[in-house]
N, C-alpha and C positions, 0 to 999 in steps of 0.2 A: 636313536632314530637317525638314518643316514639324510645327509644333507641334498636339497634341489642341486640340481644341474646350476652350474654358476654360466654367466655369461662369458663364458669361456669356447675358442672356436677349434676346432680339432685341427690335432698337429699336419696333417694337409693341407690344412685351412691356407688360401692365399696370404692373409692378413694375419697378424699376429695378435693374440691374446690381449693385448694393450691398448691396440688399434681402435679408437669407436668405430662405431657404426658405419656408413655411407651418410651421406645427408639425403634430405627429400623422401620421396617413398619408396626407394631400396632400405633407405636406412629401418621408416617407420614399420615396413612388410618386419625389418630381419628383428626387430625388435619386439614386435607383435610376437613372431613366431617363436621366439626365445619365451616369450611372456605364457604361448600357450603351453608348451614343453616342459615350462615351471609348473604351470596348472595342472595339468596330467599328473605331473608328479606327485602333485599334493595331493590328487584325487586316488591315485593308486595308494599311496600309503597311508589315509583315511582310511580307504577300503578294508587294506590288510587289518590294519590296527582295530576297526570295527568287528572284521569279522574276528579278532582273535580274541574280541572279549566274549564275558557272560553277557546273559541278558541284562544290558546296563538300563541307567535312565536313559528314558526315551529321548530326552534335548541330546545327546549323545546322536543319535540318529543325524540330527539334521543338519550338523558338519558334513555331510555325504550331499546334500542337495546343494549347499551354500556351494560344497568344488563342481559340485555337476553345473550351476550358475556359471563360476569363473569360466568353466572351459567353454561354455553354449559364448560365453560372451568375447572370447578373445577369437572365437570360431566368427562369430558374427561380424565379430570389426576387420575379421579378412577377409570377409565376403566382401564387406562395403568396399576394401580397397581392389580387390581383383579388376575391377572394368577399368579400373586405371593405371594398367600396370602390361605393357608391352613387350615384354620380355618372353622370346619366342623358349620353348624346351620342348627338345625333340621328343618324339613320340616312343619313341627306345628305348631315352633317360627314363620315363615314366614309368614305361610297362616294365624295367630294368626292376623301381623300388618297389613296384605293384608283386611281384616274384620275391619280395625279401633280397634281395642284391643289394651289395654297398656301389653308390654310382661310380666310387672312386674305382674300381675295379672294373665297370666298363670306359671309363676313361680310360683306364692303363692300356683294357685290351684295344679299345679304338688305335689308339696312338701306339699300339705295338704294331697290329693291321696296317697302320699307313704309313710307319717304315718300313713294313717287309716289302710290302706292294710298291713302296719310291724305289728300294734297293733294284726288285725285278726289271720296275719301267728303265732305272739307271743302266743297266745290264744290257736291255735289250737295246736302248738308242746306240748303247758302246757297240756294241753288235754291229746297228744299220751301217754305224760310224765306220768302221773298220772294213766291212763288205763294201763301201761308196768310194772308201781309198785304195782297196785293191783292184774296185771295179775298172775305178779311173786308170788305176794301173796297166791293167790287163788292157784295155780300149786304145791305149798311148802307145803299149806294145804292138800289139795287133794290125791298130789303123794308125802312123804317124800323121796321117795328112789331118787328122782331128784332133792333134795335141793342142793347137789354137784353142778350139773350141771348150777346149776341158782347165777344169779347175789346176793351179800350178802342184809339180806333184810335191806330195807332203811325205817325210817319212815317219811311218807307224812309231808311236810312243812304244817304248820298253815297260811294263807294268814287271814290276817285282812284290810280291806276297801283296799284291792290291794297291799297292804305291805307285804311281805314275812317276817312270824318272824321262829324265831328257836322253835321247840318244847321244851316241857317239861324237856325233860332229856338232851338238850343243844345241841343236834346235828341238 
């Protein structure tokens, strides 16, 4: 017969396999929930092992309610801890596991989305950047009597394969 789920946290897991718990009611929730995970488990492989006999004696049978107890009861002692427990989870996470999704994998995508989207924003400020030092440029040439008024002039970095070097004369 294969063994429960040990209290073991998966290899993404922040914490490491060794690590307890949290204290307080993070801790008491992750333990509950490990406790009900165990439950389930006993209660599926009751199940199986039930249905894979003959018609046994009936005390037989009521191993199957005793797991449906454990789990109604480790259900119920997370009810009683929910109203104390503040811990906001997006609505995306949810509907994400609600769809059979590992969250680990909208994390990834989240966090792939807001580098692509940082690199873009990077790009475009380089952009405004570069336009505001020609502009100045152009304005300095144009109108000397407003070199006062304008920024001193800078000269444009050198970017090599995405590398920012120093120009020429070291600045």
């Amino acid at each position: 017969m294969p063994q429960p789920p040990r209290a073991t946290h998966a290899p993404d897991s922040p914490r490491s396999s060794h690590s307890p718990p949290p204290t307080g009611l993070q801790g008491d929730v992750e333990m509950e929930l490990m406790g009900l995970a165990t439950a389930l488990y006993n209660l599926g492989m009751t199940v199986v092992a039930d249905a894979t006999r003959e018609k046994g004696p009936a005390g037989a049978r009521k191993q199957v309610g005793a797991r449906v107890e454990n789990v109604v009861q480790h259900l119920a002692t997370l009810d009683m801890m929910a109203p104390r427990l503040d811990t906001p989870v997006p609505l995306a996470v949810l509907e994400t596991i609600d769809n059979a999704r590992n969250p680990a994998a909208f994390t990834r995508e989240t966090v792939e989305r807001a580098a692509t989207e940082n690199q873009f924003l990077h790009g475009k400020m380089r952009a405004v950047e570069s336009y505001k030092v020609m502009l100045d440029d152009a304005l300095r040439d144009a109108f000397p009597e407003l070199a006062d008024a304008l920024p001193p002039a800078q000269p444009a970095p050198v970017e090599t394969n995405g590398v920012q070097m120093k120009t020429e004369d070291g600045v």
